[in-house]
C-alpha positions in Angstrom: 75.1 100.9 -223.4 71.4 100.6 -221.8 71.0 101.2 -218.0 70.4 97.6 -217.1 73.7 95.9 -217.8 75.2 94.5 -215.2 78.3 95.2 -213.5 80.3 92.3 -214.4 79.8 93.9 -218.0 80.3 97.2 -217.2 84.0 96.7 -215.5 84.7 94.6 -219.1 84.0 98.1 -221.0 85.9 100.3 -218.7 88.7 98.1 -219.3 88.4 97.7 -223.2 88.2 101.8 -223.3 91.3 102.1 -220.5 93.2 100.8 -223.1 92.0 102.6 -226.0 92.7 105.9 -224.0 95.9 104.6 -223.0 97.6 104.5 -226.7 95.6 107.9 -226.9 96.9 109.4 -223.9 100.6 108.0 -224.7 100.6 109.5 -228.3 99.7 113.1 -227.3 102.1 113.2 -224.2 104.4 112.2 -227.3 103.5 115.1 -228.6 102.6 117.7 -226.1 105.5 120.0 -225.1 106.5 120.5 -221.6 104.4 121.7 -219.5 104.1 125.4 -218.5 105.3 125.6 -215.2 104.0 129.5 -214.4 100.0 127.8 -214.8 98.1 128.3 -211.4 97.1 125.7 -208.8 94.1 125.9 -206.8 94.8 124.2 -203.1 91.5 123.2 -201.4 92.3 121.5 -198.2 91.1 122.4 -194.5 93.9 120.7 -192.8 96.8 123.2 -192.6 99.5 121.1 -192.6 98.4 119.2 -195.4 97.9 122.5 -197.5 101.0 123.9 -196.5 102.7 120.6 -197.6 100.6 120.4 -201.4 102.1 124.0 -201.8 105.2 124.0 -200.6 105.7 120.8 -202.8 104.2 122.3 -205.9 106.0 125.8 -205.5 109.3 123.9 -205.6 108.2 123.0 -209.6 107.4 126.5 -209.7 103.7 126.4 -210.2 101.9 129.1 -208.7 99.8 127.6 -205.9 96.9 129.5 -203.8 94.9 128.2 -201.3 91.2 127.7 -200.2 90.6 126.1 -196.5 86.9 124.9 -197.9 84.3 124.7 -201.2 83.2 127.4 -200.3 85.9 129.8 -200.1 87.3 127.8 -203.6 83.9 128.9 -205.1 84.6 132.8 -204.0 87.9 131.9 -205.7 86.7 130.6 -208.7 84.4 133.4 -209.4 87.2 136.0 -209.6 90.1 134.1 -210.9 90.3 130.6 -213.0 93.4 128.9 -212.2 94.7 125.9 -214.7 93.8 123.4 -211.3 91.9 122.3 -208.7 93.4 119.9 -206.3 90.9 119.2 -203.2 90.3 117.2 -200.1 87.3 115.5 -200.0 86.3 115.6 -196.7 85.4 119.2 -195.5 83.2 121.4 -193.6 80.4 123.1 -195.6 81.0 122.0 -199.2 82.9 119.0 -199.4 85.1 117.9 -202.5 82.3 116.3 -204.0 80.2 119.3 -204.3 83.1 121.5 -204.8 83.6 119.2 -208.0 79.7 119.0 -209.1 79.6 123.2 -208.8 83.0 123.9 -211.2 81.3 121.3 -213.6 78.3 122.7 -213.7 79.7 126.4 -214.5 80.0 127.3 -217.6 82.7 129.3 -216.7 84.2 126.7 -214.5 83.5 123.6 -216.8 87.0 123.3 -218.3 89.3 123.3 -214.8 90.8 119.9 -214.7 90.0 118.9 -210.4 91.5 116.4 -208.8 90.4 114.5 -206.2 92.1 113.7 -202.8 91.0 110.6 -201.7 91.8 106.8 -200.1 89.5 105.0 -203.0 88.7 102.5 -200.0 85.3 102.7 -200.9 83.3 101.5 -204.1 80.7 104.4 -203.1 83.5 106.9 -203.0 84.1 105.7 -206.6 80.9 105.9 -207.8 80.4 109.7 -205.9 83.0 110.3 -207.9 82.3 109.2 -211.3 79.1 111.5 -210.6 80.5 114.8 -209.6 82.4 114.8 -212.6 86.2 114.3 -211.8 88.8 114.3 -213.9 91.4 112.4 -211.7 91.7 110.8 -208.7 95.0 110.2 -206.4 94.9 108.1 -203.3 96.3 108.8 -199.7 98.4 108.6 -199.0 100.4 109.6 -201.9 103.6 109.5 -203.4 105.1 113.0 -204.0 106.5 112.3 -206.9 103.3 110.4 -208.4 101.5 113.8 -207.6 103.7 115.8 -209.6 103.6 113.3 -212.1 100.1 113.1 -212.3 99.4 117.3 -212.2 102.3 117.7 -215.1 100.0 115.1 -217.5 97.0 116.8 -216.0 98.2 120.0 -217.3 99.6 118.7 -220.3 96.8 117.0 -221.6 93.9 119.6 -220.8 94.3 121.4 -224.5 93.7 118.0 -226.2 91.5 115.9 -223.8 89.1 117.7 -223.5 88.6 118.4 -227.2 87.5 114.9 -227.8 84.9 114.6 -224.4 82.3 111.5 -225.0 78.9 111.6 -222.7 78.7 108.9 -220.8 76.1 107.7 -218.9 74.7 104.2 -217.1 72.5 102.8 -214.1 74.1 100.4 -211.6 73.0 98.6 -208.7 75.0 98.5 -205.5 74.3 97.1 -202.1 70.6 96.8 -203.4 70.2 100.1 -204.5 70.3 101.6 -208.1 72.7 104.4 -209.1 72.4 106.4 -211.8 76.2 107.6 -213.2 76.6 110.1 -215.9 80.2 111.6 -216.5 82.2 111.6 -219.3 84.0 108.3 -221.1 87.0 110.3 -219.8 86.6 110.5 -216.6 85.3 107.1 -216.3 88.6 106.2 -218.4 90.7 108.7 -215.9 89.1 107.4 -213.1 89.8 103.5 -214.0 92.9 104.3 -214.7 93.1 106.0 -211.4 92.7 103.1 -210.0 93.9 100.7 -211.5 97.8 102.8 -210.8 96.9 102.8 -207.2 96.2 98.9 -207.3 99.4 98.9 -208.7 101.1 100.8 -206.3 99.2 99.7 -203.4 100.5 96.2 -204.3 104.1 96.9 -205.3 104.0 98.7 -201.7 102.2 95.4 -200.5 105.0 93.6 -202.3 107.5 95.6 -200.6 106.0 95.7 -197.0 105.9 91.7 -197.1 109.7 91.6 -198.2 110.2 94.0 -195.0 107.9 91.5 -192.6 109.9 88.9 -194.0 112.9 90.2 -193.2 111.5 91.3 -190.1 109.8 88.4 -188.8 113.5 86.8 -189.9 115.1 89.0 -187.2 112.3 88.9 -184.9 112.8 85.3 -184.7 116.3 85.2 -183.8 116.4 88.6 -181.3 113.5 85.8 -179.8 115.7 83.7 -179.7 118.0 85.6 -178.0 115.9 87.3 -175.8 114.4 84.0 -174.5 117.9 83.3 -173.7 118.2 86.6 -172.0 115.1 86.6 -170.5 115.6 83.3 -168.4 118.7 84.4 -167.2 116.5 87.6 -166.5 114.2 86.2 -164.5 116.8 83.9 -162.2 118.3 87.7 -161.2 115.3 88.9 -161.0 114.1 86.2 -158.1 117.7 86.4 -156.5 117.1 89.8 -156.2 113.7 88.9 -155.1 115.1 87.2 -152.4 117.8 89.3 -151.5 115.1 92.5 -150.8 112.8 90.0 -149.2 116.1 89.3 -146.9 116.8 92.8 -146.8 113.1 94.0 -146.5 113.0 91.1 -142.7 116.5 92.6 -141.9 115.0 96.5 -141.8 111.4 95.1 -140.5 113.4 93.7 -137.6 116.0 96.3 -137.4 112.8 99.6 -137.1 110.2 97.2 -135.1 113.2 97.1 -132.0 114.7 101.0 -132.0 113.6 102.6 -129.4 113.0 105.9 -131.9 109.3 106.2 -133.0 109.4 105.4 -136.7 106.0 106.2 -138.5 105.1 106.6 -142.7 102.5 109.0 -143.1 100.7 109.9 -146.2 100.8 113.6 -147.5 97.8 114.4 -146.1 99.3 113.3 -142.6 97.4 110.3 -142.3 99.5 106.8 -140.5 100.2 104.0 -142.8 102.6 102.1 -140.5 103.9 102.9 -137.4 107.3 100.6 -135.7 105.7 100.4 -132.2 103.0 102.4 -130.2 103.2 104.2 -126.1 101.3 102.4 -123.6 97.4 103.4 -124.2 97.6 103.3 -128.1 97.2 100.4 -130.5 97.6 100.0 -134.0 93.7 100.5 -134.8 94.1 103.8 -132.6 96.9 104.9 -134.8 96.5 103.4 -138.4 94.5 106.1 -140.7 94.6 108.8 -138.5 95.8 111.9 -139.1 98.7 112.9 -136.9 97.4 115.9 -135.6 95.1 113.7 -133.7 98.0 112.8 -131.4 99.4 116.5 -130.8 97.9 119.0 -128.2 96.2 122.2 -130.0 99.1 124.5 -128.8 101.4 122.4 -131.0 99.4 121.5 -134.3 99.9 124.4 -135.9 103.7 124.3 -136.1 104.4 121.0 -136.6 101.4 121.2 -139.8 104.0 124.3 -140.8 106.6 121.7 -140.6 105.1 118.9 -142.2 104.0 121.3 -145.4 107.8 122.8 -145.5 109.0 119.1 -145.7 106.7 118.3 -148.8 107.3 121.8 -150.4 110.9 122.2 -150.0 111.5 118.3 -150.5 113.8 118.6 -147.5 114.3 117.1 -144.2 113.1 118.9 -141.2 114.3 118.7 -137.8 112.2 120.2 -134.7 111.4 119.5 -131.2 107.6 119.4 -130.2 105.1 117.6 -127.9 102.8 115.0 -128.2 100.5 112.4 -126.3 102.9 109.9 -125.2 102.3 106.7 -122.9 99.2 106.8 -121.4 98.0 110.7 -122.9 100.7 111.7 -120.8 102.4 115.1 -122.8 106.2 114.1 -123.8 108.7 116.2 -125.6 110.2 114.8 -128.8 113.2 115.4 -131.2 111.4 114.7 -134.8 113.1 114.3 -138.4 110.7 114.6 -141.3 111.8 113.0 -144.4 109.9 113.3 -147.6 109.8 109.8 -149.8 110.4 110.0 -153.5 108.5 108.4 -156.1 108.8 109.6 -160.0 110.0 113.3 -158.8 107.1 113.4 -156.4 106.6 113.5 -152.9 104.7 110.8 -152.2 105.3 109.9 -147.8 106.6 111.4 -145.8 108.8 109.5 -143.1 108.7 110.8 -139.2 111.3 110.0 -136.6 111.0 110.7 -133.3 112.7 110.7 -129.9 111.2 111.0 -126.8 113.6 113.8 -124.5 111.6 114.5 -122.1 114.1 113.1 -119.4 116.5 115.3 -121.2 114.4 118.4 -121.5 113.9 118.2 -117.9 117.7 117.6 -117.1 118.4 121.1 -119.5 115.9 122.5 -117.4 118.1 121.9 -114.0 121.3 122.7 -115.5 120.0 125.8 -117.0 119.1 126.9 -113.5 122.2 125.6 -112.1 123.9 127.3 -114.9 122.0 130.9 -113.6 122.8 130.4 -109.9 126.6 129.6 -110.6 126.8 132.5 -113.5 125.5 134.5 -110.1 127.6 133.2 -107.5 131.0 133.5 -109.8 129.6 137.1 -110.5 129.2 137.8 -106.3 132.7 136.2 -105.8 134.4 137.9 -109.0 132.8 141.3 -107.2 134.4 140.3 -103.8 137.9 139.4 -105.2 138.2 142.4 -107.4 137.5 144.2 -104.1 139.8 142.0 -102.1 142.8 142.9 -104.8 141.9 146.3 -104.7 142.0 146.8 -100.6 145.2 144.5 -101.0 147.0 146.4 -103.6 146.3 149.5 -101.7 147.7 147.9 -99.1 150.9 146.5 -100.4 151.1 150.3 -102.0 151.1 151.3 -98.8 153.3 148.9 -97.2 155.4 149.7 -100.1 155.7 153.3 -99.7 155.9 153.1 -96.1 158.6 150.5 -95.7 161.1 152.7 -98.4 161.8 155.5 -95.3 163.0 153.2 -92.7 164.9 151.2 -95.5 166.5 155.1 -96.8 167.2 156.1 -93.4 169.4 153.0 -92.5 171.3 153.5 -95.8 171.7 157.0 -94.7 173.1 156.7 -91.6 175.2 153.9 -93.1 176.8 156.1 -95.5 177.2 158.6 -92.8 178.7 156.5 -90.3 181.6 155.6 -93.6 181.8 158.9 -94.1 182.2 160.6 -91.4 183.8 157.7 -88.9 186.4 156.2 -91.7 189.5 156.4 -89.6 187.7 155.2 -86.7 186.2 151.5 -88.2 188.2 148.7 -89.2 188.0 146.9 -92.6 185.6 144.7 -91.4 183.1 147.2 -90.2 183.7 149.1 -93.3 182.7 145.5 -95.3 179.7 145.4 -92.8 178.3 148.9 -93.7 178.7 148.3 -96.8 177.1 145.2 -97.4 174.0 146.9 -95.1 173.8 149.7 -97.7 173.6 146.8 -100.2 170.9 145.4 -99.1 169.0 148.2 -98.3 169.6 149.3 -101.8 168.3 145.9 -103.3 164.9 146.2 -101.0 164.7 149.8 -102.0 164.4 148.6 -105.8 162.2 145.6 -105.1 159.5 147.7 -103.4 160.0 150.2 -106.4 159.6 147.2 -108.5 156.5 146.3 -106.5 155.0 149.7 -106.5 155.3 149.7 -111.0 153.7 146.0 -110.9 150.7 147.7 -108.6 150.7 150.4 -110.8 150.0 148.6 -114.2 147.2 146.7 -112.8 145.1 149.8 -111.4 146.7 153.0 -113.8 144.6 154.2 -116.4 146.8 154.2 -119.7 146.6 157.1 -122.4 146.5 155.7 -125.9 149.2 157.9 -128.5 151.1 157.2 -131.7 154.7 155.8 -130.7 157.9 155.6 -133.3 159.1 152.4 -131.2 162.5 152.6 -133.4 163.4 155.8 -131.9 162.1 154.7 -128.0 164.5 151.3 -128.2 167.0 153.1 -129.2 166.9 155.7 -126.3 166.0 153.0 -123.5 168.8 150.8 -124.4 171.0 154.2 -124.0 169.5 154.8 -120.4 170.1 151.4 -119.5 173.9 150.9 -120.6 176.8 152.4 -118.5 179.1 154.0 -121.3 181.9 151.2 -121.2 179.2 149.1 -121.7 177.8 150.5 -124.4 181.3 150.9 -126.2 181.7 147.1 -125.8 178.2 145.8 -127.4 177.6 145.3 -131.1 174.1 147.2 -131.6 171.9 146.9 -134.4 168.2 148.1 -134.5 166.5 147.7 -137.6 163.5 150.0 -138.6 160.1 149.0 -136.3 156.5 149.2 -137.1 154.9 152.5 -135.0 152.9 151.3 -132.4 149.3 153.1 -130.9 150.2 152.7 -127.3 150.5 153.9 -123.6 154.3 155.8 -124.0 155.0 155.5 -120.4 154.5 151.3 -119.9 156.2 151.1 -123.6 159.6 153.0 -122.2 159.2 150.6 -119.2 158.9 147.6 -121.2 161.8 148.7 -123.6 164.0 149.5 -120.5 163.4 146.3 -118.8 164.1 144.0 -121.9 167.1 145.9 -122.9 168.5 146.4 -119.4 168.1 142.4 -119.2 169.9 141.8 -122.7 172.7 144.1 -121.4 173.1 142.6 -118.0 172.8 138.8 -119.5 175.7 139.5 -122.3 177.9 142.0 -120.4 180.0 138.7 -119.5 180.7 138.0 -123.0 184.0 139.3 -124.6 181.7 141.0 -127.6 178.0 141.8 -126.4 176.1 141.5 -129.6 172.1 142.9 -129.1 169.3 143.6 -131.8 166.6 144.8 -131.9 163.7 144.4 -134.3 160.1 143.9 -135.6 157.5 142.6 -138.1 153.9 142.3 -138.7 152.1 139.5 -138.7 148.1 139.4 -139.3 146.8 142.0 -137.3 149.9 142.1 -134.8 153.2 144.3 -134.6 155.9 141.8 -133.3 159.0 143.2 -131.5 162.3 141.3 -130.0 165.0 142.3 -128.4 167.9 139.3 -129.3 171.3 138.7 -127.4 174.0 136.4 -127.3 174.3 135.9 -123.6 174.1 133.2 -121.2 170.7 132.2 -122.8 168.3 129.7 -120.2 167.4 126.4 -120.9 164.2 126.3 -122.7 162.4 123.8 -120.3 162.0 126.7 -117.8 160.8 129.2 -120.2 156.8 129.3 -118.7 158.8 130.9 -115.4 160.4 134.2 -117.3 157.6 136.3 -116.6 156.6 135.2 -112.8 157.2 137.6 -110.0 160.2 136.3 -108.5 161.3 134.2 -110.4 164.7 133.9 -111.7 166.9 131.3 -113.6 170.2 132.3 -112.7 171.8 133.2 -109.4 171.5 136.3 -108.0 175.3 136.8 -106.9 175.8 136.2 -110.8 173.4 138.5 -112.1 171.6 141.4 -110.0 168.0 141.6 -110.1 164.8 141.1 -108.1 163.0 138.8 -110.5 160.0 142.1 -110.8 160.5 143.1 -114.4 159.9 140.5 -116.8 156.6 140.1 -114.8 155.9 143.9 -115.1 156.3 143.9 -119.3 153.6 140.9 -119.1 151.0 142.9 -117.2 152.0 145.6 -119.8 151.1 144.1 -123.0 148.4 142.3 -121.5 146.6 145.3 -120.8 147.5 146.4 -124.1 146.0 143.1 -126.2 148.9 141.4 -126.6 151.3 138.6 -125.3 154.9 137.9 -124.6 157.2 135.1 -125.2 161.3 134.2 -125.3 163.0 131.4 -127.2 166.4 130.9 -125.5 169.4 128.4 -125.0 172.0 127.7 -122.5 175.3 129.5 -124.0 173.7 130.3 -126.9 171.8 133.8 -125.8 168.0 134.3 -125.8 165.3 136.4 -127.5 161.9 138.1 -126.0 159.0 138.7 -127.9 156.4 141.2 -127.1 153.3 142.0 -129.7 150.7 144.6 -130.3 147.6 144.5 -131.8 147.4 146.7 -135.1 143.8 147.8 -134.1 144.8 148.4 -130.5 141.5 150.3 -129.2 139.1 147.1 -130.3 141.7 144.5 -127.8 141.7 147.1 -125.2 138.0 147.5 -124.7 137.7 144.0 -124.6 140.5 144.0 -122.1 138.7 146.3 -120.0 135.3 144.1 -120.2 137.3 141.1 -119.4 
């Protein structure tokens, strides 16, 4: 063909030889065998992914695949090793596909390698680059994987007898004004048409296939609009009740912080007022709006309350401190502040201050701080003078005591003398008399000596020692049971926890507790008394439990007062001394001391001890 036909008659011949090659092409794949899958692919391809891809894809057909990220590393290839392909990319750094192509084609050695072109075929120049470098196939991006393998299997397959039968080719175009000169081979032009013209096909039949999807979308797209019209005006009548109902809610707040008394201010994260509920006398809303609020604390203060301020937006937490500030008229005030950081899209974004103004209470603190110190002072003065007071007094009722027990001795004395020794000479009466004086005297001797053991619990020093309380009940109820008594009463005492103790006021308060369950059941045709114990948390609980005359519950809080007694004493002896001495007792020892009781029925005293006894005392003592 000369160099001036025109295109028109160019494409006419590429066609009429397409199909010539085709029954060509067809009738040797008839007859080729199957392609050797251990033949060697060159990869040429900067993009990693893409190369990795090309291989991966290949490999799983069990060609051998290596790869070159450029021309020019493919060249350094292609010297040492000729593989049975070249796949490359077109587009590259330093020598692009093109050149690649035009260098293997220009080899001697390299002539024969079948390369195929990566390309989109978007642009006639592309084509006509192409037909010049000397291609021998072309596939379009993006491709098929499929079609690749397709199309490298009949590259492969055909190589032995294609390239037997090459036919020069050669012709002059014009394009866009300019004139081309092409010379390749009939076929590679063939290759290269036919290149094309399957990617026409398959461009349309995807073409084909993307309009069947708009349909099919545009179908749906019409109904969810449709739909979502129908949605969206219901949409849009929530949206503007909800409109309404903030704007409501947004007057209802605006009204509701503008009349607190609290200072309510938004600040930005630099510390900078955007809005701020009311001002103090002296400020006004261009004073306040944009400036930082440091402005309005003195220098002594802006330190910690910046602290503050950063440790709200840091931590995202609110912060509560008292500090001052310039209140009405650049007076100083004290004020209780919250800091609470504003969220937007996980960010701190405001931070919200409220503050009170205390001042009035600070100052009212002050005074009852220093009201607090002078009464703390005058209750220590007068807790010094009455611990004096009760010392001189129990001295003195010790005193009183002791000295009051010899005149009381000496009448019962000479009482006892004057019955003795004067019998024959005094009547029954003055007998009854003497006797009733020795009574008496006895009685007042035993209160005093009650008096003296109550005076000496409050101001002995008590000694601290293991006790086996089991075996000391058992011993004081002995010492405070007559024999027939004792021979009458049902005893039991079960096994106690040991107690860490003062021995001496322990023996007293057994004595007194069992001398009262004797004396309060000795009425009763079988006495029954027991004694026992438990632990509970960190106390040893005893109880001594009778079935005597009991007392009525109601008058329970009197047991343990000096004096005090709930039966008569022409019933029961007694000077109403000892249940107040066993209070004092464990008192001093950390403990307490109850009874449950009931009329008839008999009645039962508790007494406890702390299991860590030293601890309560010391804190006895400091009390």
């Amino acid at each position: 063909m000369r160099n001036n036909k025109s295109e028109m008659q160019l494409i006419s011949y590429k066609i009429f030889y397409n199909r010539k090659l085709n029954i060509k092409t067809e009738m040797t794949t008839k007859r080729k065998s199957a392609v050797q899958k251990s033949m060697e692919i060159l990869v040429v391809e900067d993009s990693l992914t893409q190369a990795t891809q090309i291989k991966h894809l290949l490999e799983s057909q069990h060609y051998k695949v290596s790869v070159a990220q450029n021309g020019k590393l493919a060249m350094d290839r292609l010297s040492k090793h000729k593989p049975s392909l070249v796949i490359s990319d077109i587009m590259m750094p330093e020598v692009n596909g093109y050149e690649l192509c035009k260098k293997i084609k220009s080899n001697k050695n390299t002539e024969n390698i079948p390369v195929i072109l990566l390309t989109i075929l978007a642009d006639p120049e592309e084509i006509i680059e192409g037909l010049s470098c000397g291609a021998d196939s072309f596939i379009t991006k993006p491709y098929n994987e499929n079609y690749l393998l397709t199309h490298v299997e009949r590259i492969l397959s055909r190589e032995n007898v294609v390239y037997k039968e090459k036919v020069p080719f050669s012709t002059q175009i014009l394009f866009k004004g300019k004139k081309r000169f092409i010379q390749a081979e009939q076929q590679n032009v063939i290759r290269l048409m036919l290149d094309i013209y399957e990617s026409a096909i398959h461009q349309n039949e995807l073409l084909i296939q993307t309009q069947e999807e708009l349909k099919l979308l545009n179908e749906r797209l019409e109904s969810l609009v449709g739909d979502r019209t129908s949605d969206l005006a219901e949409e849009i009548k929530l949206s503007n009740q909800i409109a309404n109902r903030l704007k409501e809610s947004e007057e209802r707040w605006r009204t509701l912080v503008l009349t607190m008394p609290e200072y309510i201010g938004l600040v930005d994260c630099e510390g900078r007022f955007l809005f701020l509920n009311h001002y103090a006398e002296g400020f006004s809303e261009k004073d306040t709006i944009g400036k930082s609020h440091l402005e309005f604390i003195p220098d002594e203060w802006k330190e910690f309350y910046q602290k503050k301020f950063e440790e709200c937006i840091e931590t995202r937490k609110n912060q509560i401190f008292e500090y001052s500030a310039y209140g009405d008229n650049n007076a100083i005030r004290t004020y209780e502040t919250c800091l609470v950081p504003i969220m937007q899209q996980g960010k701190v974004s405001n931070v919200m201050a409220i503050a009170r103004d205390i001042t009035e209470r600070k100052q009212a603190e002050k005074e009852i701080l220093s009201l607090n110190k002078q009464l703390e002072q005058r209750v220590i003065e007068r807790t010094s003078q009455l611990e004096t007071a009760n010392k001189e007094l129990e001295a003195f009722a010790y005193s009183v005591s002791h000295d009051l027990r010899a005149p009381l001795r000496a009448v019962d004395g000479f009482s006892k003398f004057i019955l003795e020794d004067y019998e024959n000479k005094i009547d029954s009466e003055g007998k009854r008399l003497l006797n009733l004086i020795r009574s008496n005297t006895q009685k007042m001797d035993q209160l005093i000596t009650d008096l003296l053991s109550l005076s000496r619990v409050t101001r002995s020093e008590m000694n601290f020692s293991g006790i086996d309380m089991t075996q000391m009940a058992i011993s004081m109820f002995r010492e405070s049971a007559a024999q027939d008594v004792m021979d009458r009463i049902s005893l039991t005492v079960d096994p106690l926890p040991g107690a860490n103790a003062d021995p001496t006021y322990i023996k007293q308060v057994w004595s007194n507790l069992t001398a009262n369950a004797i004396k309060f059941s000795s009425k009763k045709k079988k006495p029954i008394i027991k004694i026992s114990g438990y632990t509970e948390d960190d106390f040893n609980v005893y109880y001594v439990k009778d079935n005597g005359v009991g007392f009525n519950p109601q008058y329970s809080d009197k047991l343990f007062g000096v004096f005090q007694r709930l039966h008569k004493s022409d019933d029961f002896e007694g000077t109403g001394v000892g249940l107040a001495i066993v209070q004092r007792i464990i008192n001093r020892h950390g403990g307490k001391v109850w009874a449950e009781g009931e009329e008839g029925i008999g009645a039962t005293f508790y007494f406890s001890l702390p299991v860590k006894k030293q601890r309560y005392i010391v804190q006895q003592f400091k009390e």
